[in-house]
N, C-alpha and C positions, 0 to 999 in steps of 0.2 A: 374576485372576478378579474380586476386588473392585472395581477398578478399571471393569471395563465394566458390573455391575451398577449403581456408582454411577453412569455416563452413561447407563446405562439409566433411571434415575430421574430424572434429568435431564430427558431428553427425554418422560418421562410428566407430570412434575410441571409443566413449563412448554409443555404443547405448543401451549397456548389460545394463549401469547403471539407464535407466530411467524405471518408471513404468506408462508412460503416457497413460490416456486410447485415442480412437482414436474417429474423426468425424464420422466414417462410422456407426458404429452401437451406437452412443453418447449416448444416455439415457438407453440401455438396461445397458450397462458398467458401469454407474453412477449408476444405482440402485443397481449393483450387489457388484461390486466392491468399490465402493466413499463412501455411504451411509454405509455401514458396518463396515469402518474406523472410517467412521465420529461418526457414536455412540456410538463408543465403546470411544472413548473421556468423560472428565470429564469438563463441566462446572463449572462455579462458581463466584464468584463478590467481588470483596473487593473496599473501598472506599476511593476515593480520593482527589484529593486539593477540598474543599470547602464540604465534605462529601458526596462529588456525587458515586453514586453505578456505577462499572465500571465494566462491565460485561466482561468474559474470559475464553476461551476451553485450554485444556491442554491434551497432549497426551503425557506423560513420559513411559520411557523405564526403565527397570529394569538396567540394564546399563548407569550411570549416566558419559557419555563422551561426548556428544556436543548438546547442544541445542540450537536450532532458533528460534526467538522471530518474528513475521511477524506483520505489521502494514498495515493497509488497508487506500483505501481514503475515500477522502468526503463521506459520505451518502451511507456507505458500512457496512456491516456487516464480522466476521471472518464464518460466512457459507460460504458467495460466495466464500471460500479460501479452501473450501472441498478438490477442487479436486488436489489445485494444495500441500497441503500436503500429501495429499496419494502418487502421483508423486515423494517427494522428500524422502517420507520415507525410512529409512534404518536400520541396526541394531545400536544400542546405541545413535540413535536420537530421542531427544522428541523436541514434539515443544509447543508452548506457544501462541497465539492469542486474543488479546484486543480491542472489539472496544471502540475507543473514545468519549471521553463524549457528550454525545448530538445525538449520533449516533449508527445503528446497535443497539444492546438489551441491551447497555448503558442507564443509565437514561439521557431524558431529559435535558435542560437547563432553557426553555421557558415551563412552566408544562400546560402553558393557550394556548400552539400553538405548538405540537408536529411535525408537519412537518418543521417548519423552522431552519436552520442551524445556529447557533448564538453559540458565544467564546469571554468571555470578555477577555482573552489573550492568546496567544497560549504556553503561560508557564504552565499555568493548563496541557497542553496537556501532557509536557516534566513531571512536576511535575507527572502528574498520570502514563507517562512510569516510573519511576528513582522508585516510590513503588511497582508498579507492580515486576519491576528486584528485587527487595528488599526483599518483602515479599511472593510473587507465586514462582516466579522462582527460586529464595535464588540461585546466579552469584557461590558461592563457591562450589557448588553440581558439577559445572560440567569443565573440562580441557578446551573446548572452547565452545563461546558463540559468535552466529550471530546475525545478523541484518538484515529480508529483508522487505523490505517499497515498498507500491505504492502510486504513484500521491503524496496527502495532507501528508499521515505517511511520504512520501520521505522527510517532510519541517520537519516533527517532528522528526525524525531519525535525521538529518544534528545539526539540533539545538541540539539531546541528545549529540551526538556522540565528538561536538566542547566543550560542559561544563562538559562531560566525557569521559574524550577521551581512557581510558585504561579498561573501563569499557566493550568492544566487540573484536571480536578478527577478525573481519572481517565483511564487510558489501555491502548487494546488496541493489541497488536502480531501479525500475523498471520505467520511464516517472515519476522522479520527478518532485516535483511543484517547479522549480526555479525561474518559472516566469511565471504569468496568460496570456494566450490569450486574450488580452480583446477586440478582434476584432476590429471594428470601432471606440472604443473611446480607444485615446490612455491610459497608463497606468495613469501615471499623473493626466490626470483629473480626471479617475475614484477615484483614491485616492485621489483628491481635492473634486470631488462631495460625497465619502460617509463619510471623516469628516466634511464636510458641514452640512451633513443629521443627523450625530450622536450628533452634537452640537445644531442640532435645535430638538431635541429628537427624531428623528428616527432611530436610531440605531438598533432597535429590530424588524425593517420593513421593507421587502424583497428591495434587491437591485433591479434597475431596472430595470434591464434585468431576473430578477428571479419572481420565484414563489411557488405558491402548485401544488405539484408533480400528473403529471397527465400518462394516460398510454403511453407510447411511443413505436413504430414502428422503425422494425429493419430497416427498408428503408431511408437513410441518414441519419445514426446515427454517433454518435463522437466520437463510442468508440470499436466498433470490427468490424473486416468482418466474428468472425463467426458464421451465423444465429442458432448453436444449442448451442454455449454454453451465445445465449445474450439469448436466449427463455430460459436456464435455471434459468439464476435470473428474469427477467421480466417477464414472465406467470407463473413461477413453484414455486422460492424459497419467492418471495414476495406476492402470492398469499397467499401462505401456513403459510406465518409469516408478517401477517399485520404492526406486530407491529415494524417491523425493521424501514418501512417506513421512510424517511423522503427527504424534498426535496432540493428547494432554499434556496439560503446563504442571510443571510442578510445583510444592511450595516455593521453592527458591522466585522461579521463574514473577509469581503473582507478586512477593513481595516487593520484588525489585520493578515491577509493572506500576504497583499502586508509586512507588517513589519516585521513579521517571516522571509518570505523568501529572504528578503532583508539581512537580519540581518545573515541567512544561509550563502547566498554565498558571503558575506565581510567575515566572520570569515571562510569557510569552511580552510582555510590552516592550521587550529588549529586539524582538524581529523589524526587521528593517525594511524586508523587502516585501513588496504588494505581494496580498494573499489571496486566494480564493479559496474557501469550503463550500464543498460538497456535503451536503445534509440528508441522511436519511431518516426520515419522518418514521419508520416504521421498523426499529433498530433495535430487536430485542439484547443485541453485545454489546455495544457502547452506551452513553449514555448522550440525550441529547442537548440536555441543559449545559453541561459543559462546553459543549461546541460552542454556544452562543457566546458565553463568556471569554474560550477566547476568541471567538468572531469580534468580540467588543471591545479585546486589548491590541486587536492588532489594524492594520489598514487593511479590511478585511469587503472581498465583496462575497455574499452570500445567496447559493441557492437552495433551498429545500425541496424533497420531492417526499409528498406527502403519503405516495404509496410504494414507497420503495425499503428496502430490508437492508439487512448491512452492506451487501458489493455491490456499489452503486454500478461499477463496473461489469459486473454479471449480471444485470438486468434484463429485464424483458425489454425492446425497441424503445419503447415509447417514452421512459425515463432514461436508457444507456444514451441514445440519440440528442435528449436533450443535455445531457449531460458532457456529451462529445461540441455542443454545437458551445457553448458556455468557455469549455475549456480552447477551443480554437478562437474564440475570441478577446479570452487572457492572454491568450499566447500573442496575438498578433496585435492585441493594444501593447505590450508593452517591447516586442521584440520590435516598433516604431518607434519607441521613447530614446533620445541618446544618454 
């Protein structure tokens, strides 16, 4: 009970500071208000471990005092993340958005099979963050500098953050990947059957539970309850931009997931910088027990939302809101700290 009283006050005491548009009228607001941020943004690609072109939006403020750097998951792009920078914008904040190689309007991996998800190690991942901060964002331009991750960025974030640890001055994680759901087969085998499959050369060949990505219905889906903003990336934003497409992970892809995020949460006691997670109570992709653990090795503040599904971010109001009111108040406790 005390628990939702204190998010109750939460969400009283900061509400002035959110600019979150609402369900009720979702897409008039999105068109008017999200889309007119969103353009006025500056694209652009610079290329990384292995010369892969890494695509990336950038929204700088004349006022160079704190920027957030945001990582998306799997088979995501930095559009589907329109709305929720518009929401955290403020004066002297710019923000910075990269997707991952292989994904979202990044180049490819697989140039003969653009839907499959494949990573010959998730160090390219970390690699292409560590130039991106280097040479787009140039870390000395601004007094403090974030970190917000979801799902897959959550395993890329944990790994930047442990082999540079002074490198952010704070970090959110929204239903990090600390550990895959692997449903019915436990984890183990899966990771016994896909370097099985990678030694006998399948490695570049959809796991077997995956596939090419087909249209999917908001009715038992794994990942919001709320039907206008999944209709926003699945009828509107992928319709409009085919090329983001992309689907199933591959052997390669899982086996190097399980080892990331292994290799995450043994080192996460190496993070230096205040954390906050985002918890989703109701997460059939991740797992949640991990979170907590590393919730428990780091300077971790935690919040759980008990009905919410994996994109805490795509939620319905009533958890994306509280979740917005949370993260504006990490941002503003610690961008006070010297």
């Amino acid at each position: 009970m005390y628990k939702y009283i204190f998010q109750l006050l939460i969400l009283f005491c900061f509400a002035s500071s959110v600019f979150a548009i609402s369900e009720k009228d979702f897409f008039d607001q999105y068109n008017k208000k999200v889309l007119p941020f969103y353009k006025s943004c500056e694209q652009g690609f610079f290329l990384g471990s292995e010369n892969k072109r890494i695509n990336y939006l950038k929204h700088e403020t004349k006022r160079k005092d704190t920027a957030i750097i945001l990582l998306p998951g799997k088979s995501e792009s930095y559009i589907k993340y329109a709305e929720l920078i518009y929401d955290l914008k403020g004066p002297g904040l710019s923000f910075y958005l990269m997707d991952h190689r292989g994904m979202g309007f990044s180049e490819r991996i697989l140039d003969h099979d653009r839907d499959k998800v494949f990573i010959k190690s998730f160090d390219n991942y970390v690699i292409d963050l560590k130039k991106f901060i280097d040479t787009v964002v140039t870390r000395k331009k601004y007094k403090k500098l974030f970190l917000i991750s979801h799902s897959t960025g959550g395993t890329i974030a944990a790994l930047y953050l442990e082999s540079f640890p002074d490198d952010f001055d704070g970090a959110v994680f929204a239903a990090p990947m600390m550990k895959l759901n692997t449903g019915i087969f436990p984890e183990k085998a899966v990771d016994l059957m896909t370097n099985l499959l990678i030694f006998l050369g399948r490695g570049k060949s959809y796991c077997i539970t995956q596939g090419k990505r087909k249209p999917r219905k908001f009715k038992n889906n794994k990942l919001t309850s709320s039907k206008k903003r999944w209709d926003l990336w699945e009828n509107k934003i992928l319709s409009e931009y085919p090329e983001i497409i992309s689907g199933g992970a591959t052997n390669r892809w899982i086996s190097e997931s399980i080892k990331a995020y292994r290799k995450a949460l043994n080192n996460s006691h190496k993070i230096k910088a205040p954390v906050l997670v985002l918890k989703a109570e109701n997460d059939p992709v991740v797992k949640s027990e991990e979170i907590d653990i590393f919730c428990e090795k780091t300077a971790c503040e935690k919040l759980s939302f008990k009905d919410s599904k994996h994109e805490i971010f795509m939620e319905k109001d009533s958890i994306r809101d509280l979740a917005l009111q949370q993260i504006h108040k990490f941002l503003n406790d610690q961008r006070k700290k010297k």
